[in-house]
N, C-alpha and C positions, 0 to 999 in steps of 0.2 A: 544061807540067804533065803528070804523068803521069798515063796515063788508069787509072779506076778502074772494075771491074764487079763488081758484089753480084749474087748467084742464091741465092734459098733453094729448096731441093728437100724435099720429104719420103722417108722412107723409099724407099719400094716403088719408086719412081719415078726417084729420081735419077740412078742412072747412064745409063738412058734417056734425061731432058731435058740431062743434060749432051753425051752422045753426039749427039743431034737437037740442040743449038742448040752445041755448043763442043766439037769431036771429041777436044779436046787434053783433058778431065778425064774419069779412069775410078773412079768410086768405088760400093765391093760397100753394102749394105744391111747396117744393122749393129742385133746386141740385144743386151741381157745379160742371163743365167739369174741372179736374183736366187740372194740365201742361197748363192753359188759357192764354194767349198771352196777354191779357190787350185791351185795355191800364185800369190802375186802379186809382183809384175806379170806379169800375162799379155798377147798381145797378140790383142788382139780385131777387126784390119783396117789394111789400108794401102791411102792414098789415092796412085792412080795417075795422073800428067802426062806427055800426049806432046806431049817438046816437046825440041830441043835447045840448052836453053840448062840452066841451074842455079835453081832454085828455093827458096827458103826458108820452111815451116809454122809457123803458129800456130794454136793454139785456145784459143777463148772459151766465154766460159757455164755453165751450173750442171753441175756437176763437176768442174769443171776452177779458175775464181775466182769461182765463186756455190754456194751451199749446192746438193750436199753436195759440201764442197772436198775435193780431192785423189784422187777418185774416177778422173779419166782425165787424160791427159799425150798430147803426140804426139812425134813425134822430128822435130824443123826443116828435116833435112835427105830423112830418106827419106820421110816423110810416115804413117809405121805409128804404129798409135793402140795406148792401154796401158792395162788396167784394175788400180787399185791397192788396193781392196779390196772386200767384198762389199754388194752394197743390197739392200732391201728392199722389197719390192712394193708393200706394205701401210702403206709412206710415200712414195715414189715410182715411179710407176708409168711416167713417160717424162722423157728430159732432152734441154731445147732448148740446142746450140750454134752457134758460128761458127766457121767455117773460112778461111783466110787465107796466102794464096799472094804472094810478092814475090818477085821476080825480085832478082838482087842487087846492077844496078846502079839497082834502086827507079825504074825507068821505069815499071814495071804494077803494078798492085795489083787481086787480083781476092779479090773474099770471098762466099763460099758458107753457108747458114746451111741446117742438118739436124737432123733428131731420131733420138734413139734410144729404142728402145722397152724396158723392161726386163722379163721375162717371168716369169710369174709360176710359180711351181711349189705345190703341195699342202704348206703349212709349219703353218697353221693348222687346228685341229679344230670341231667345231662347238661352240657355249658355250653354258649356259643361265643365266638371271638369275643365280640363285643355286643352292647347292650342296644345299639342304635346302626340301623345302614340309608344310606342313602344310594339312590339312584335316579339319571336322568333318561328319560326315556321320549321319544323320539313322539306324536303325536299319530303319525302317519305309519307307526309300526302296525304289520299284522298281527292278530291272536295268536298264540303258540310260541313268539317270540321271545327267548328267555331271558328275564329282564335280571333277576342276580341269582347266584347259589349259596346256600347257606351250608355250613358244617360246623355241627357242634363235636361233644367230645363226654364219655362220662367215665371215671374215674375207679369204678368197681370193674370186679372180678371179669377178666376178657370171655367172651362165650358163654355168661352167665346172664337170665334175665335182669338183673341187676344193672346189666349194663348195653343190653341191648333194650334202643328207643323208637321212634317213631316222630314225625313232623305233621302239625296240624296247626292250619292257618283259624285263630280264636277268632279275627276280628278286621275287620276293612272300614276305614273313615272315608269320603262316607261311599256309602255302599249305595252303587248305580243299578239303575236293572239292566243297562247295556255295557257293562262291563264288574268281571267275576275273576279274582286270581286264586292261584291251585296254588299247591306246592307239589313237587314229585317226594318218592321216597330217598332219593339221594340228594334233598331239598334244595333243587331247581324251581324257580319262582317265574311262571309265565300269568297271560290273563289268557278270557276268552270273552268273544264278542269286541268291543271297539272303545278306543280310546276319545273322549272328546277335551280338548283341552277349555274349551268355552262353557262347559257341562262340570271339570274340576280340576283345576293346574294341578291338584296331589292325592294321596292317597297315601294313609297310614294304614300300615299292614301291619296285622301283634300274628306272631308266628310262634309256634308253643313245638320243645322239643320234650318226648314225656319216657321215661325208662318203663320195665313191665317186671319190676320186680315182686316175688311173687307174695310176701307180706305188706310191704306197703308199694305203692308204686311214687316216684319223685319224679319231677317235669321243673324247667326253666323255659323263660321266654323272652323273646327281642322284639325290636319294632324295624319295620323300613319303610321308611318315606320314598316313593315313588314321587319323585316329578316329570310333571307331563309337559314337553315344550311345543308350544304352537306351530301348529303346520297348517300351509295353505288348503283348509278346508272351505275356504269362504272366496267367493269372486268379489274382485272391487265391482260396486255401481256407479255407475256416471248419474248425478243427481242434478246435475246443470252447468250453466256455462255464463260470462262473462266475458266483458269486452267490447270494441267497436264492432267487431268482425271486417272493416277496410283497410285497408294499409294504400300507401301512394308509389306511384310505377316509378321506377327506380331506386326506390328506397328501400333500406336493409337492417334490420337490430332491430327492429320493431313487432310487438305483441300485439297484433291484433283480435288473440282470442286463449281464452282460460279458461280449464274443464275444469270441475268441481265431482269429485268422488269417496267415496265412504265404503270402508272396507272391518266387517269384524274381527278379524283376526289381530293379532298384538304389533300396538303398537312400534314403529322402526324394527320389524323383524324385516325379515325374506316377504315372509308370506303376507305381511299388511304393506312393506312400500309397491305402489304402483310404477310396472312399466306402459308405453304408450308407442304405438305404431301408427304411421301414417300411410294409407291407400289414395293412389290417384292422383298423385304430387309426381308425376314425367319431367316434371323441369327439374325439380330437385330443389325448388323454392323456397321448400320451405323444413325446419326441424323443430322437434317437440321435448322439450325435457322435462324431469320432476323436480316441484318444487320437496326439497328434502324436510322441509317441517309439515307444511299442510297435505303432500296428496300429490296435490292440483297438478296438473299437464298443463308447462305454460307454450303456447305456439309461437315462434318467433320464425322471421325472414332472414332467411339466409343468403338468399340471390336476387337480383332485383327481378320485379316484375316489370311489363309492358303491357300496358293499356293498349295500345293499336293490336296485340297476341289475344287478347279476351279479356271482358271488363270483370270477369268473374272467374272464380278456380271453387269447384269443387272435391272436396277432401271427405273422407270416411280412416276416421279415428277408432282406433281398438286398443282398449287397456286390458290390463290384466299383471300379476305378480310376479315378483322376480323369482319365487319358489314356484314350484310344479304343483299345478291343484291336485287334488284326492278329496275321495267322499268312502266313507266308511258306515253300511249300514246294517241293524240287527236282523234279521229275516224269521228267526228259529232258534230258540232256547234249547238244546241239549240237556238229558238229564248226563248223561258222561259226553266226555270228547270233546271237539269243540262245535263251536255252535254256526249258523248258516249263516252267513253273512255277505254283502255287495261290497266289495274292495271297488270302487274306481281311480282310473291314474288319469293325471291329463292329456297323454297319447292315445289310451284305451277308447274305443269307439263307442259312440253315446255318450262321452261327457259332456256336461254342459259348457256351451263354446263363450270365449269373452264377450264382453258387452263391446258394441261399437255404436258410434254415434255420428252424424253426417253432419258437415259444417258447411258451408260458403261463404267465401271470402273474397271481397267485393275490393276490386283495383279501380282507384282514381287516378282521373288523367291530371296529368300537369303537363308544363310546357318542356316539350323536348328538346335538346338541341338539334338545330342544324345537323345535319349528316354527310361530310362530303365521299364523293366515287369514289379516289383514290387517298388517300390519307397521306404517303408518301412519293412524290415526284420528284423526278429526275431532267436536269436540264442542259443545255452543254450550249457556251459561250466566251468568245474570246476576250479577252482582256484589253482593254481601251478602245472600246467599240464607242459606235457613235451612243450621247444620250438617247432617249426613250427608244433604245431598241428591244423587240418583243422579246419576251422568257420564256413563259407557257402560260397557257390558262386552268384554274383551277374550279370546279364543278360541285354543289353541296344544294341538297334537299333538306325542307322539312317533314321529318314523317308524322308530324299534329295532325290529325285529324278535325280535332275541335279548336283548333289555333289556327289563326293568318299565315299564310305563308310567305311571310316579308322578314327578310336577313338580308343584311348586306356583308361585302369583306372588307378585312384590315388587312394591315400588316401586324402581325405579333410581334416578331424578335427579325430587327434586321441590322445586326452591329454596325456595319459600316454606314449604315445608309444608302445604300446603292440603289434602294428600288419602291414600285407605286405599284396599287391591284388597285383596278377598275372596282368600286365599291359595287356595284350592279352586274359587271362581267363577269369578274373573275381572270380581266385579262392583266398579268404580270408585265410590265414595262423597266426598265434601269431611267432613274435618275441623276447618278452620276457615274462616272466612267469606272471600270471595275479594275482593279491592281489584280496580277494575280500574286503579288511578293504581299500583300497584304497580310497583316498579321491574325487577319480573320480569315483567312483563307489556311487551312488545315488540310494538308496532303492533295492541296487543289481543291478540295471542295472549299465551296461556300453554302452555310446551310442558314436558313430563312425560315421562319412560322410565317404562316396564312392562317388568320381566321373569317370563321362566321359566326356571326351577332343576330340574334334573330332581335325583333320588338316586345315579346313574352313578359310577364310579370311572374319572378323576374325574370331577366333576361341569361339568354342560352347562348354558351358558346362553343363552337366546335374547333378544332386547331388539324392543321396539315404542315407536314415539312417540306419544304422547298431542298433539293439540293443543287445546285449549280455549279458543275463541272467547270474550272476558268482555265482555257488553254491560253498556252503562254507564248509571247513576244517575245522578241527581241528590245529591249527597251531598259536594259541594265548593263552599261560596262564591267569591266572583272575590277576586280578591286583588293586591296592588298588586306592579310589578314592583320598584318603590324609593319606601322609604315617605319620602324628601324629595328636596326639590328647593332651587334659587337661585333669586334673582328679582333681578330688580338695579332699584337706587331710580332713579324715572325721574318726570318730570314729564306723563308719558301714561298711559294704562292699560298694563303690561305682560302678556304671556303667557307659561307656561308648559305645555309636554306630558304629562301623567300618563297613565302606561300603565298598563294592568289584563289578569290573566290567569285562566284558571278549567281548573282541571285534568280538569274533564269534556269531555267530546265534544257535538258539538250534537243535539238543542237545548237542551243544557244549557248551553252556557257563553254566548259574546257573539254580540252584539254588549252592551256594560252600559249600566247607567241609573244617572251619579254625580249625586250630590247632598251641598252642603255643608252640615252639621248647626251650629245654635248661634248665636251674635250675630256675623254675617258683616256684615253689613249695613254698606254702603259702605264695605269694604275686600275683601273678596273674592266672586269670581263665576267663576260656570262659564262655556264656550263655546266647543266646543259642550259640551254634557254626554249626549252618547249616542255611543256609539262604544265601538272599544277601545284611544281616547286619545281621556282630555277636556283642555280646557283649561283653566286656571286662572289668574284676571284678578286682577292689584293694584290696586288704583282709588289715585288720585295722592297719597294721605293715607295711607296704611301706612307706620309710620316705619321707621328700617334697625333688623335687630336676628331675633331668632328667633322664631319666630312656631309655634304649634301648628293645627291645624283636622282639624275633626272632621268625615270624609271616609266615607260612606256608596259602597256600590259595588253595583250588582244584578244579576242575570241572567238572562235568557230567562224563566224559570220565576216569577221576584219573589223567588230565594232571596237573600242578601244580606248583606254583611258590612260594620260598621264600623270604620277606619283613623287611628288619630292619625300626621298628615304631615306632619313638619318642616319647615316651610317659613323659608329664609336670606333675609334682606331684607339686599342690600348692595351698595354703591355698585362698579358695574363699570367707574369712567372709569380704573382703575389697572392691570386685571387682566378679563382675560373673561365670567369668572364668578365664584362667590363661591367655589365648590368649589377652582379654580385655587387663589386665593389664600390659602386656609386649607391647601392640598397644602404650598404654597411654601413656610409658613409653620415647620410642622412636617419638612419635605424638609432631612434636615442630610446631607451627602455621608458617607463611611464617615472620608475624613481628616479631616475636621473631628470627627466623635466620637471618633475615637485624639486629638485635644489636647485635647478637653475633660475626657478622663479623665485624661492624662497632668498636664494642669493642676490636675483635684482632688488626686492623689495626691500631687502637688509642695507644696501649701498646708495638706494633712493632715500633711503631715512636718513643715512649718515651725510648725504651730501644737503639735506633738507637742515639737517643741525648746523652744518657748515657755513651753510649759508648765514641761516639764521645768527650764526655766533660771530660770523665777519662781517654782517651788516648793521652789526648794534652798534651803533656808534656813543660812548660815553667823553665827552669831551670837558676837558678842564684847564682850566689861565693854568699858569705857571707864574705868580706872582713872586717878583725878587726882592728882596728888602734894599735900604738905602747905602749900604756898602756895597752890594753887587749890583747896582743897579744901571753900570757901565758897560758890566759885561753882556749881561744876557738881557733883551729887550721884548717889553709886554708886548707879544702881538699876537695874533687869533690867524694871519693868514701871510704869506711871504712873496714878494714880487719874485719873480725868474730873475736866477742867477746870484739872489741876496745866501741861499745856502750851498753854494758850490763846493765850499772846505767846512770844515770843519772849525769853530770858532777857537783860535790861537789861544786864550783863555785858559778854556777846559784845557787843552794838552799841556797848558802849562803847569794848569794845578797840579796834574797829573805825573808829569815830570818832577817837579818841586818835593814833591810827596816820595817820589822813587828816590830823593837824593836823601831823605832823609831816611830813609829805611831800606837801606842798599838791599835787604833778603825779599824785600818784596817786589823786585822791581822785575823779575819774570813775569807777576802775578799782573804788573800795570801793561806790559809788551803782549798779553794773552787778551785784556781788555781792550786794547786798541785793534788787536787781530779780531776778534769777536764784534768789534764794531765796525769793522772794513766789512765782513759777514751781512753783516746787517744791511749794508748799505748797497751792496748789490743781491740782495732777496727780496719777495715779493714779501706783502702786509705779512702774510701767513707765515711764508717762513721766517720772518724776521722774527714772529711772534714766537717760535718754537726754540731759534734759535738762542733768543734772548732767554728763557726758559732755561734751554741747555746751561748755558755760559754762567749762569746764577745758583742754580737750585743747590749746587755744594755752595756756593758763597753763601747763602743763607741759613743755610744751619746751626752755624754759631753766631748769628747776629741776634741783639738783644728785643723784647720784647719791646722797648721804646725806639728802636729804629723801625721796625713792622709799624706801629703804629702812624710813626712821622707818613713812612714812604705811600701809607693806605689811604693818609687822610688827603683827599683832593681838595687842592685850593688852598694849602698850605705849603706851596713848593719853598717861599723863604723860611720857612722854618725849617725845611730840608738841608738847605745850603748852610743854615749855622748849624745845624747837626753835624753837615760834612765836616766843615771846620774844627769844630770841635770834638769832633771824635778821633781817637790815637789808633783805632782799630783798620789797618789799612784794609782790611774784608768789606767794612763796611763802604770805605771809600770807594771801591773799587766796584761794590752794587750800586751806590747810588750814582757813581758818572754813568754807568752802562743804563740806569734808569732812564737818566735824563735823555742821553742820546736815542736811547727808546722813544721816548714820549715825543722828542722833535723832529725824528723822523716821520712816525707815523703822523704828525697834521701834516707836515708834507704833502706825503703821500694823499691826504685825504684830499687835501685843497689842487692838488694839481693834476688830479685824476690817475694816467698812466704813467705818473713821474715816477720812475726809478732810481733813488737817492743813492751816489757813490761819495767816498769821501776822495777829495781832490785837495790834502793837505801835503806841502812839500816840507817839512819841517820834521828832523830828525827822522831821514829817509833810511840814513845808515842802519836804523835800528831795525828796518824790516829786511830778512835777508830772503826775501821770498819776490820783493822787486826787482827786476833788472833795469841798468840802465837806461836811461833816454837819449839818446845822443841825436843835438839839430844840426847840419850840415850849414854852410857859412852862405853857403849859392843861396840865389833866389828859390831853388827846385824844390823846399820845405813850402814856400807860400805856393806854390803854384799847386800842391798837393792838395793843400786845406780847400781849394775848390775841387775836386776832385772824390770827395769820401764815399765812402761805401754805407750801403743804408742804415747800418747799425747804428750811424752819427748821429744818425736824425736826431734821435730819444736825446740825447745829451744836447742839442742845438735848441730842441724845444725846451728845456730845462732851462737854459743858461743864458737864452734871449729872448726877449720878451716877444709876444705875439706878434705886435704891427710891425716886428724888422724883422719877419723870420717871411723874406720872400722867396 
């Protein structure tokens, strides 16, 4: 096998440890000058063998087949190394290879592994964050003040000039003689001397950071905008004033004076709004505020003044800023450090003090009111005293100086009317008699206004309260609080609570003394009966029902009043009390009285129809032709007693007809029952009934009998219908017609006649008559004088007017 030896050497050292440990390898220490201009391939070293035989070169590692590839190459044969294009410091700063020797009949193999160093040159400048700064900086700051710090950064070899810089301020916009900014070396950025913000709200600063490399040197730069914010270097001036300067003595919201001030400093800051103080205002009269867009200090009254206190107030106004003044001045240029200067603050002594200005403010009189001594009085009087007795007198000054002193008094508020003031005195008198149960009367007081009116333009009024203590009488009986009660029916004594009340005070009112007046005696009793609830006993014999008692009530004094007490006797096994039950009784809900109306109004219409359909009278002859014209007779009205039966006729037709058609002759016994119906029913029912008794008969009747029986004033063509028709239905409507029709002119003509039929002919056939049987005695006539009123109706029927004595 052939033998193999690896040596890594480093730079500085290797041709050294190759010489001390392997004579036969000579190789020079190798770098490359980054960012290299070329031209390439250049050759940057050749590795040296003494040896005589033939040797063959490789190289491995980053540059060669590891990132960055294609950087170096070597030649196989001569062992000279090649750089093939330019690197960079500031991403590689060293590259590790292998080197690699073979003989060419591949008996040895020796590999060597070395760095190369790549070197760095000045390519890089120094950088700052960014390319622009701002800062806001205070106006009222002192010099030395560190307004920002800058750090840059440069990208070359650490600890090499290359990459060590320096900061230097190129340029100041614009540049003040009373203000100079520095930068420090670890580039802290102050000024010296004084900032005025009226003199330049800003300043651009170009700040250069520069490397000191020692071929070329590279430098970058930035800018910073210094803004300067306004501070109270300026006092406000009061330039004048506006206004009446009077206001009027008790009046209040009023301006009667405007200061007018100018201040240079910026606009609605701290340091241009104006504050304002007022000196020499003990009453507290008065307050001063800013107006927030102009400035101005408006004075306004807050308290009233008094004219008769002094017609004049003087005041000493002081304005000045809501920010704290300073003044800041240059004294001494320094060529180093900072420079000499006067900082003032607005507590520091010797600042200049605010501006004040003196005002006077002139009070006009007007008329004042009346003033009375006491404003509230107290009186004490008994209740139904005599008219004009005295109350009190009440006392009121004018304090006008330049006014009359002429007021008189009123009365202002006197609910009841009970009272008079002397317009001149002041003396209070009663007009009418005073209650003290008055419902203007409040815990026994009665309370009154008194005024005074003076004569002023306009006129002045002052008000006093009257109060009037009203002691109280005897002058009110006790009195019940509910003059009944329930009592419910009981097998024991029951009880009841009766309360009693008295509208005086004590000792006039309770405890009372009830007592039951009358014949009570073993139905009712007191217990107790002194208090202010008696009770009141049923003894077990009070029947249910309503009961009166005569209820006596007294008080304190023996004054005394009598009470009639409804007292409800009734059975509570249903209901709790009697009251309950009589509530229940009458309690109808709201829906139930919308039907009960709706119900009358529904049966007022029907009976409205009723009427209206019973009162139409359509009336029609009944004309008979000359064959019948024996039987039935043309007449329009009937003397009494001409219709008392039934005309024999008709029932014969009627009979005649049942002999010939024996199956119908239920059908003629149902007609005659239907017409006995008739004749003891009223119009209406007749009308119903006849109705009843037909409506199946006419349903198989022909369309020319409806015709006959509708046309009125054709009754003879009726009758030879009858005749001529085989149809016993038909016959059998048109007799119940006709007896229809001659009942009701009856009926109409004779007012309250009640038509019966009084036929005795084929009596057998009704089995719903019983006999009549006359007795042979006189005792039958002596009857017929004798009848019972029901007669009448049929005596008025059946004989005529003038013999119905």
């Amino acid at each position: 096998m052939p033998s193999k030896e690896l040596v890594y050497l480093s730079l500085a050292s290797c041709s050294e440890l190759l010489n001390r440990q392997k004579r036969v390898w000579i190789i020079d220490s190798f770098t490359i000058e980054e960012e290299h201009k070329g031209p390439f391939p250049y050759e940057l070293g050749k590795i040296k063998i003494d040896r005589d035989y033939r040797v063959y070169f490789d190289l491995y590692g980053e540059g060669v087949d590891e990132e960055p590839k294609g950087l170096l190459s070597i030649n196989k044969e001569t062992g000279v190394l090649y750089v093939h294009k330019p690197v960079d410091y500031e991403e590689r700063r060293l590259l590790k290879l292998k080197f690699e020797a073979k003989k060419m009949d591949a008996s040895s193999d020796t590999k060597l592994g070395i760095e190369i160093s790549i070197l760095d040159i000045n390519d890089n400048p120094p950088r700052f964050q960014t390319d622009l700064f701002e800062v806001n900086v205070n106006e009222e700051n002192v010099q030395g003040s560190n307004l920002l710090t800058l750090v840059a950064h440069d990208r070359d070899q650490s600890g090499t000039p290359n990459s060590t810089f320096h900061y230097e301020i190129k340029s100041v916009t614009p540049n003040l003689p009373d203000t100079e900014f520095v930068i420090s070396k670890s580039g802290l950025i102050s000024f010296r001397g004084c900032l005025d913000h009226e003199a330049a709200e800003m300043f651009t600063v170009l700040v250069e950071a520069k490397d000191h490399g020692e071929v070329v040197s590279l430098s970058s730069s930035t800018t910073v905008v210094v803004h300067v914010q306004d501070g109270n270097n300026h006092l406000p001036s009061i330039i004048g004033q506006t206004g009446t300067g009077k206001v009027k003595e008790y009046e209040t919201g009023s301006s009667p004076l405007r200061l007018h001030v100018t201040d240079k400093d910026t606009k609605n800051t701290t340091a241009w709004r104006a504050k304002y103080t007022i000196q020499g205002d003990e009453g507290k009269h008065f307050n001063i505020e800013t107006d927030p867009d102009t400035n101005d200090g408006i004075l306004t009254v807050i308290k009233p003044l008094d004219f008769e206190e002094g017609a004049e107030r003087q005041l000493s106004i002081t304005v000045e800023n809501e920010a704290p003044y300073f003044s800041c001045k240059v004294k001494e240029r320094m060529s180093s450090g900072l420079w000499k200067v006067d900082n003032i603050k607005g507590d520091d002594p010797g600042v200049d003090q605010p501006q004040s200005v003196k005002v006077i403010i002139e009070v006009e009189d007007v008329n004042d009111p009346p003033v009375f001594d006491v404003t509230v009085k107290d009186a004490i009087l008994e209740e139904n005293g005599p008219l004009g007795t005295w109350v009190e007198k009440v006392t009121a000054v004018d304090p006008d100086a330049s006014h009359a002193n002429d007021f008189v008094y009123s009365i202002g508020h006197d609910p009841a009317g009970w009272l008079a003031v002397d317009p001149h005195t002041g003396n209070i008198t009663t007009v009418k008699t005073l209650d003290r149960e008055s419902p203007h009367v409040v815990n026994g007081v009665y309370t009154a206004l008194i005024l005074a009116v003076d004569d002023g333009e306009p006129p002045q009024t002052s008000t006093a309260t009257l109060n009037i203590h009203v002691t109280d009488q005897n002058d009110n009986v006790p009195q019940l609080a509910l003059d009944y009660v329930d009592v419910c029916v009981s097998d024991d004594p029951t009880t009841v609570n009766i309360t009693a009340f008295d509208l005086d005070d004590n000792p006039f009112g309770g405890p009372f003394t009830f007592r039951l007046l009358g014949d009570v005696k073993g139905k009712w009793t007191l217990d107790p009966g002194y208090g202010y609830t008696a009770g009141l006993v049923n003894e077990p014999g009070v029947y249910a029902g309503k009961h009166t008692i005569d209820l006596e009530i007294s008080d304190m004094q023996g004054l005394f009043g009598v009470y009639n007490l409804s007292v409800t006797v009734c059975d509570c096994s249903m209901t709790s009390n009697c009251r309950t039950h009589r509530n229940a009784e009458i309690t109808v809900a709201p829906g139930s009285i919308v039907i009960v109306f709706a119900s009358i109004l529904l049966l007022l219409l029907l009976l409205l129809m009723a009427v209206v359909i019973t009162c139409k009278k359509e009336f029609t002859a009944l004309p008979f032709g000359d064959a019948y014209g024996e039987t039935l007779l043309l007449s329009n009205t009937e003397e009494p007693g001409t219709d008392c039966k039934v005309p024999d006729s008709i029932l014969s037709m009627s009979m005649t007809k049942q002999q010939q058609d024996s199956s119908n002759g239920q059908n003629l016994q149902s007609v005659v029952q239907q017409t006995q119906l008739l004749t003891k029913s009223s119009p209406h029912d007749m009308e119903q009934n006849y109705q009843h008794a037909t409506v199946y008969k006419q349903e198989n009747i022909s369309h020319q009998f409806n015709s006959s029986i509708m046309n009125q004033g054709q009754d003879w063509n009726m009758m030879n219908f009858y005749h001529s028709t085989n149809s016993s239905e038909v016959q059998e409507a048109t007799l119940l017609g006709l007896l229809h029709r001659r009942l009701l002119v009856l009926k109409e003509d004779q007012g309250d006649y009640q038509p019966h039929i009084y036929a005795n002919e084929d009596l057998d056939n009704f089995s719903d008559l019983d006999a009549i049987t006359i007795p042979d005695d006189d005792s039958f006539m002596k009857s017929l004088t004798d009848l019972s009123p029901k007669f009448n109706q049929l005596a008025s029927i059946c004989k005529p007017p003038h013999l119905q004595k």
